[in-house]
C-alpha positions in Angstrom: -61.9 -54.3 14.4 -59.3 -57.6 14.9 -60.8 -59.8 12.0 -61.7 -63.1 13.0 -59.1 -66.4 12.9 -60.1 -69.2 10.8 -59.8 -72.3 11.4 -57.8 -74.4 8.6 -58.9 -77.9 7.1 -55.8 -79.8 6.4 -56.0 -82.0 3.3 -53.5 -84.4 1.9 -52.8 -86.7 -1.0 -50.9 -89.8 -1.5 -50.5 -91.5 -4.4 -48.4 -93.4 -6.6 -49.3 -95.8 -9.8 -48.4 -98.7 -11.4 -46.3 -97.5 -14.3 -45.6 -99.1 -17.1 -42.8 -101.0 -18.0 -41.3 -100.5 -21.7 -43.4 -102.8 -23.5 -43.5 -103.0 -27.1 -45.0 -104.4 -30.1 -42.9 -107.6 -30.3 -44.1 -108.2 -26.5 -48.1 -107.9 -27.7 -49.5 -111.5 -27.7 -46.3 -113.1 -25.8 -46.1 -111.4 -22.5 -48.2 -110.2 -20.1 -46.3 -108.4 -17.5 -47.5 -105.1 -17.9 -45.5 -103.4 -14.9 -42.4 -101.9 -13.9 -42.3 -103.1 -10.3 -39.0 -102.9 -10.0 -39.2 -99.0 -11.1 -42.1 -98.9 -8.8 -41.0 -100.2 -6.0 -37.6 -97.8 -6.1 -39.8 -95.0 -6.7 -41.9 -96.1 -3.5 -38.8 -96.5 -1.5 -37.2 -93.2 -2.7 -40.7 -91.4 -1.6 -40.9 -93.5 1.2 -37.4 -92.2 2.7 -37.9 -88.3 1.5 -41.4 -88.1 2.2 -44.1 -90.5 3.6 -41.0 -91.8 6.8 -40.3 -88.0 7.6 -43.5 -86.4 7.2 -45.8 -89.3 9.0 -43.0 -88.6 12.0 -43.7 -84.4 11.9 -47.2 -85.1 11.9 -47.1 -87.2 14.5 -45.2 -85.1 17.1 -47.7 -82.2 16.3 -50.6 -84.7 17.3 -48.8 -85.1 20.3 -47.8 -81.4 21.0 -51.4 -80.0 20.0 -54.3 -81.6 20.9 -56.8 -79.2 18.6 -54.1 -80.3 15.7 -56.0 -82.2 12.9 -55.5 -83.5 9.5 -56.9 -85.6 6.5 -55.8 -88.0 3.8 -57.0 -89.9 0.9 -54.8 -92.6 0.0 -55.2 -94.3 -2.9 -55.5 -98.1 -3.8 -52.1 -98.3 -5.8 -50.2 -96.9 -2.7 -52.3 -98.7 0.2 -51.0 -101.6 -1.6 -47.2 -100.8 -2.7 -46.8 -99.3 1.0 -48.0 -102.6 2.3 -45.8 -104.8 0.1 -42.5 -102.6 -0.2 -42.2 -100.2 2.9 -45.1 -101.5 5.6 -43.8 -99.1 8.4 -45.3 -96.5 6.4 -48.3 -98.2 6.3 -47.9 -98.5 10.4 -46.8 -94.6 10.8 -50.4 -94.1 8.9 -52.4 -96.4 10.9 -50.9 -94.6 13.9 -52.1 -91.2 12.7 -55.7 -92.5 12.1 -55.0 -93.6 15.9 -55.3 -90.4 17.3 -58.9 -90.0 16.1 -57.7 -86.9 14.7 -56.6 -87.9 11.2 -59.7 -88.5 8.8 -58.9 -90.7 5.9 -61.2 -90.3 2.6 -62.8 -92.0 0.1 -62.0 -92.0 -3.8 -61.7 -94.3 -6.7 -59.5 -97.4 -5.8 -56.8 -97.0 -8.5 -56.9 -92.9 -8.6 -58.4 -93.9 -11.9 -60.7 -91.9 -14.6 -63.0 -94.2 -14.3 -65.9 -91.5 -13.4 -65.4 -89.9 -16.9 -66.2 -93.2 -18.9 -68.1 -95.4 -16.4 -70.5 -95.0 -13.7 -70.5 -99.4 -13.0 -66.7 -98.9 -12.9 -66.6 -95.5 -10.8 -68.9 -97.2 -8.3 -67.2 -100.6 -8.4 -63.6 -99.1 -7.4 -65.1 -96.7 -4.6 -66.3 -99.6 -3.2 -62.9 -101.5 -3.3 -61.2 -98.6 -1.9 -63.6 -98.6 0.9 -62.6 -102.2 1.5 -59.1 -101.3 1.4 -59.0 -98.1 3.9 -61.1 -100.3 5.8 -58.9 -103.3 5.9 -55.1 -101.7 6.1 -56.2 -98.5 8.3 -59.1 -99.6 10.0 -60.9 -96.4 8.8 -64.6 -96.0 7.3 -64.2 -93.0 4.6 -67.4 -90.8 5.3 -66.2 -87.8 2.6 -65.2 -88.3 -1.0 -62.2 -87.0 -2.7 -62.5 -87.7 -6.6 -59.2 -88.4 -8.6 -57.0 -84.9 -9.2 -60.2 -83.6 -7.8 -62.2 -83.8 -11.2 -65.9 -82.5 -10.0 -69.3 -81.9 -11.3 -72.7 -81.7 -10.5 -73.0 -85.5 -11.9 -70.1 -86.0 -9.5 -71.7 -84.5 -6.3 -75.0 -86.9 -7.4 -73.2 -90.2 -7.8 -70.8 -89.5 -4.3 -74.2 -88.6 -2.8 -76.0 -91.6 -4.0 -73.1 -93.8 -2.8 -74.1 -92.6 0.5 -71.0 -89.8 1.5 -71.7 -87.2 4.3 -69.4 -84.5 2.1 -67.1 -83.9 -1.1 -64.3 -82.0 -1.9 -63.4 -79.7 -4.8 -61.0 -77.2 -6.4 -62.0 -73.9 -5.4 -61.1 -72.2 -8.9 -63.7 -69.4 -10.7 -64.8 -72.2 -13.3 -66.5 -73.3 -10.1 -67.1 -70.5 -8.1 -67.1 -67.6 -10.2 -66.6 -64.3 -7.7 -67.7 -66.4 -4.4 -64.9 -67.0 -1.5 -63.6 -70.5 -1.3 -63.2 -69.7 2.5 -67.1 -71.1 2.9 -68.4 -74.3 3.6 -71.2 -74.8 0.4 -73.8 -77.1 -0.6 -73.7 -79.2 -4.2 -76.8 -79.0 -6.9 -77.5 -82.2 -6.0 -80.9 -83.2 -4.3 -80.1 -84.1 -0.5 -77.8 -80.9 -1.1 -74.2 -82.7 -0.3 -71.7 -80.8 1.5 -68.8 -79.4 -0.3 -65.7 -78.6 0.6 -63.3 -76.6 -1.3 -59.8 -75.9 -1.6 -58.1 -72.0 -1.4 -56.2 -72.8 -4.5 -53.6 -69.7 -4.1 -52.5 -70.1 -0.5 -52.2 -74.2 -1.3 -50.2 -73.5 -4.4 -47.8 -71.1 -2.4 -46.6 -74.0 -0.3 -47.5 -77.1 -2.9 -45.8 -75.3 -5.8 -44.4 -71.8 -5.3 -42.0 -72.5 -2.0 -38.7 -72.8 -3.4 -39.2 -70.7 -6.6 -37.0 -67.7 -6.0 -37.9 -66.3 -9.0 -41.7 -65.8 -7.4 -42.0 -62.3 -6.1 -42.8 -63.2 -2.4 -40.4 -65.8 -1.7 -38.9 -66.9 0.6 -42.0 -67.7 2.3 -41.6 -67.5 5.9 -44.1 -69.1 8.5 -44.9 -65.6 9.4 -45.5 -64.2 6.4 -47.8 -66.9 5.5 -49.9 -66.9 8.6 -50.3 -63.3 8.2 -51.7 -63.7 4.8 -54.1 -66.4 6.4 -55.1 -64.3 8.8 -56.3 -61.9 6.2 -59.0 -64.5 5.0 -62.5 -63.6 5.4 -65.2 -66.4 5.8 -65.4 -69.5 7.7 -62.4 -71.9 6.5 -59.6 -72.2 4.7 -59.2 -75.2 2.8 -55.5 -76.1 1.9 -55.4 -79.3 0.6 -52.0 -80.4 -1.9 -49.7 -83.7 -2.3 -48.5 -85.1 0.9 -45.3 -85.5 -1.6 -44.5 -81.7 -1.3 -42.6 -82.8 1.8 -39.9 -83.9 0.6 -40.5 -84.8 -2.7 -41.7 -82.2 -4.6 -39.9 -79.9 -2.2 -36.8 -81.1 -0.8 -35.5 -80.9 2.3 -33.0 -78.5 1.7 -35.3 -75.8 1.1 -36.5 -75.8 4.6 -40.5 -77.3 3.5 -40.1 -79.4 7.2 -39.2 -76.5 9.3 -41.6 -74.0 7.6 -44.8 -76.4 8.1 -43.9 -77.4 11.5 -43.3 -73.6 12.7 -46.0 -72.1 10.9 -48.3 -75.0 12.7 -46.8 -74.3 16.2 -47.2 -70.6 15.5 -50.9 -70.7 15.0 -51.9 -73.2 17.1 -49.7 -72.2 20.1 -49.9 -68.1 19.9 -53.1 -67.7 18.2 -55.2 -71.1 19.4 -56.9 -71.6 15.6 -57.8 -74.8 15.6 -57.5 -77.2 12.2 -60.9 -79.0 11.2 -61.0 -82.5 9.4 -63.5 -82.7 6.0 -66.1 -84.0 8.1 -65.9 -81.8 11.5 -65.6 -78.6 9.3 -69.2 -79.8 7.8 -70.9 -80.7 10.8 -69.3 -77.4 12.6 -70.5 -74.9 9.7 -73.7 -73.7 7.7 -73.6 -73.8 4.0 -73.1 -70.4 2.8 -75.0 -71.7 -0.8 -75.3 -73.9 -3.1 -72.4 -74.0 -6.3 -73.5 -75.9 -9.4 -70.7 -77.5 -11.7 -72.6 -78.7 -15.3 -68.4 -79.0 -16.5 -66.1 -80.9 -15.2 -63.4 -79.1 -13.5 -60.2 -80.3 -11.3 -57.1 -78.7 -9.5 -54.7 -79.9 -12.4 -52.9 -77.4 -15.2 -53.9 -73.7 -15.5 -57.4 -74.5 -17.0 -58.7 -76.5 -13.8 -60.1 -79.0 -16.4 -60.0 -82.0 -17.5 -57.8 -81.3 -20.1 -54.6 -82.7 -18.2 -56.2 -86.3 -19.3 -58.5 -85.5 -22.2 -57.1 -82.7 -23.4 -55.7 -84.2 -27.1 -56.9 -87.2 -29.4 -54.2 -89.8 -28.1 -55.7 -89.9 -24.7 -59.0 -89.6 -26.0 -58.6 -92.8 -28.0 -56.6 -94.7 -25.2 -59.7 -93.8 -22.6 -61.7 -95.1 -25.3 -60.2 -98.0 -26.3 -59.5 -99.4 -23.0 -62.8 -98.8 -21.6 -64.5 -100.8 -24.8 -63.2 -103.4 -23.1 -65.2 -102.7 -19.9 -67.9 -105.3 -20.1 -65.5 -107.9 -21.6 -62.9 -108.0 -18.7 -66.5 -108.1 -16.5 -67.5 -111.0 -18.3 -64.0 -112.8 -17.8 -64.8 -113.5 -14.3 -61.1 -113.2 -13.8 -59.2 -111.2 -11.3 -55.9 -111.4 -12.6 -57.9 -109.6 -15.9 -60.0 -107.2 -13.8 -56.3 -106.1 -11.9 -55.0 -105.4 -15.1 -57.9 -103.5 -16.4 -57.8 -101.1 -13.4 -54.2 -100.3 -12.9 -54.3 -99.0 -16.6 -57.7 -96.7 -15.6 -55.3 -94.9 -13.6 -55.1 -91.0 -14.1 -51.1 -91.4 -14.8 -51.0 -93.2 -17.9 -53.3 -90.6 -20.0 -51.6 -87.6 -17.7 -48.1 -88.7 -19.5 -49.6 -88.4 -22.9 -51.1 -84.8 -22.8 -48.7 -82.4 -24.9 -49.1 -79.4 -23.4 -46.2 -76.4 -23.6 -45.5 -73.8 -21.7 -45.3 -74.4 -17.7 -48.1 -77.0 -17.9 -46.2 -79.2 -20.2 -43.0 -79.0 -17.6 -44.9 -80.8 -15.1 -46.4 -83.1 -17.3 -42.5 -83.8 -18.5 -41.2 -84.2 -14.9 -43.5 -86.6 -13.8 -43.5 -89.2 -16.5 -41.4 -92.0 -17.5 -41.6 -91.6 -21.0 -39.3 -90.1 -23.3 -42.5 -87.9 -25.1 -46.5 -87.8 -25.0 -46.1 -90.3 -28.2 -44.0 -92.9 -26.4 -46.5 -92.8 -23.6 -49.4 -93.2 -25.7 -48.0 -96.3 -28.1 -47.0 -98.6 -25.0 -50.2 -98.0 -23.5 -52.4 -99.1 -26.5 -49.1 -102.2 -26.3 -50.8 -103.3 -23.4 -54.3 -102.3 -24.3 -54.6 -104.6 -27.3 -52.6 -107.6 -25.6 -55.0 -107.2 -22.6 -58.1 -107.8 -25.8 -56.4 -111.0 -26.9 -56.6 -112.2 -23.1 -60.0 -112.1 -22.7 -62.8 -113.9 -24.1 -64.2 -113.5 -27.5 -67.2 -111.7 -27.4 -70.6 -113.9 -27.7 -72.0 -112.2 -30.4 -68.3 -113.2 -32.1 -68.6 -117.5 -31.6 -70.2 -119.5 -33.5 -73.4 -121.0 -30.9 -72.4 -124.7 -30.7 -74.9 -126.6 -32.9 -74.0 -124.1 -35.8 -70.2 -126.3 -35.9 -71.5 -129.7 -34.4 -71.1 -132.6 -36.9 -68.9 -130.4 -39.4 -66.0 -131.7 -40.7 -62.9 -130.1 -39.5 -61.5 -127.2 -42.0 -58.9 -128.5 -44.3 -55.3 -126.8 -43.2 
């Protein structure tokens, strides 16, 4: 019996932070720059030309070429922003897509920030901004969530649910699922039962990460090969959801990630006819095969699909910490300029650069960060941290209430 095609639900992120800039001790109390833009913006242009120009274009003529061709995005806050400052026809080349009516964008934390581990005032405050943004630079209303790295619970699925999402999407590793499929559509233990989506970890990671390894047994990986191993799937979807930065990026072009994608797409939409499903068609086209509960936190990050990439050692521990005990302060502050701050540094990035893992792990965690170790990382972040304190207000509990000092002399110098 010819098993049945699945349809495929497309899933893409973009991202980029606001990275540090080398700031040290001596800077603490005098200046309050924070931010590399300059770095920033030549890492935005650089992923810009590789990536985001090139990719947006294949995309497009594939919208064009196949109308049951579908895809989805979550952008972040950081990027909606750098796009629109330092490279706005990206920004254009994403409004297009979201054009077509065939491009979903989703929701998640403004600043692709932690913000969910230490704060639920936070968590909820930034969803909301990001909603603002999609809404006001792509003209889009997010209706699924997509937390930061993909970091999920049960409390997760609750506080997406209560924030009003039709669905939410998650890594679909065995800390989650134990011996079930990630080919299903499933339910969350939360009460209204929230869609979730999941990810097929191994046939993402063969295009995200294992592409151009020629030391990996099944490369090269040819469009055929890979929609043959697709069509060996049983269930009802197949999630593959990864950076949008493979293209180009994290594989270059040389290795031939362009050509793959695009044939492999024309392949199965032209010869078989499978369609591709956004987040939220796929969960109003399919029944729930069951419910998954997640009491620990897991994500799609490192080999132990934890939280470990950001909280895995005491130096991000403390910095996670230390910033957020400044929560209520910055709050209080009233001011934006502090509140900007604040949030840039809840970004995922800046404790991702401190974890020192070995092994494979600690490669990728190497590569990506600016820093010369997790140490370096670590001490210009708590920099910033403690000139950020001396910024804001003193605490109430701290001043002296006003007829305590009135009619005192003033102390001798």
């Amino acid at each position: 019996m010819t098993a049945r095609m699945l349809p495929v639900c497309l899933y893409f992120q973009v991202h980029q932070p606001y990275r540090l800039r080398r700031y040290n001790y001596f800077d603490v109390g005098r200046a309050h720059a924070y931010f590399d833009d300059e770095g920033n913006r030549e890492i935005l242009e650089r992923a810009a030309e590789r990536c985001y120009r090139p990719a947006t274009a294949m995309l497009e003529r594939l919208l064009e070429a196949h109308p049951r061709f579908a895809a989805a995005f979550s952008l972040s806050g950081t990027v909606l922003e750098q796009l629109a400052t330092w490279a706005p026809d990206v920004l254009e080349s994403f409004r297009r897509l979201g054009a077509t009516g065939r491009v979903e964008f989703l929701g998640e934390t403004s600043h692709h920030s932690l913000a969910f581990l230490a704060s639920p005032e936070e968590f909820a405050a930034q969803v909301a901004r990001h909603r603002d943004l999609v809404g006001r630079l792509l003209g889009a209303t997010p209706r699924v969530f997509r937390n930061t790295e993909l970091i999920y619970s049960d409390r997760l699925a609750a506080a997406v649910e209560a924030l009003g999402f039709d669905g939410v999407l998650a890594d679909g590793v065995e800390p989650l699922l134990g011996d079930r499929s990630p080919a299903h559509l499933y339910r969350a233990a939360t009460p209204g039962g929230l869609p979730l989506l999941v990810r097929h970890f191994r046939l993402s990671d063969d295009v995200a990460f294992r592409f151009s390894d020629r030391a990996w047994s099944d490369w090269p990986l040819t469009p055929e090969k890979y929609d043959r191993w697709l069509s060996g799937v049983r269930g009802d979807i197949v999630g593959l959801f990864m950076d949008f930065e493979t293209f180009g990026e994290h594989q270059r072009p040389e290795t031939g990630i362009f050509e793959f994608f695009e044939t492999w797409v024309e392949r199965r939409l032209g010869r078989r006819g499978i369609p591709f499903l956004t987040p939220s068609a796929a969960i109003e086209a399919l029944e729930p095969a069951d419910t998954v509960s997640a009491p620990r936190l897991v994500s799609w990050a490192d080999r132990a699909r934890d939280v470990s990439a950001w909280q895995g050692n005491d130096l991000q521990k403390d910095a996670l910490g230390k910033l957020f005990a400044l929560e209520r302060r910055v709050a209080a502050s009233g001011s934006e300029t502090l509140a900007e701050d604040f949030r840039r540094l809840t970004s995922s990035d800046h404790f991702y650069y401190m974890a020192t893992k070995s092994s494979d792990d600690g490669r990728v965690h190497a590569y990506f960060s600016p820093f010369d170790s997790p140490y370096d990382a670590y001490i210009t972040f708590m920099h910033v941290v403690s000139d950020l304190e001396r910024r804001l207000p003193r605490p109430a509990r701290l001043r002296r209430p006003a007829d305590e000092t009135a009619g005192r002399p003033a102390p001798r110098a």
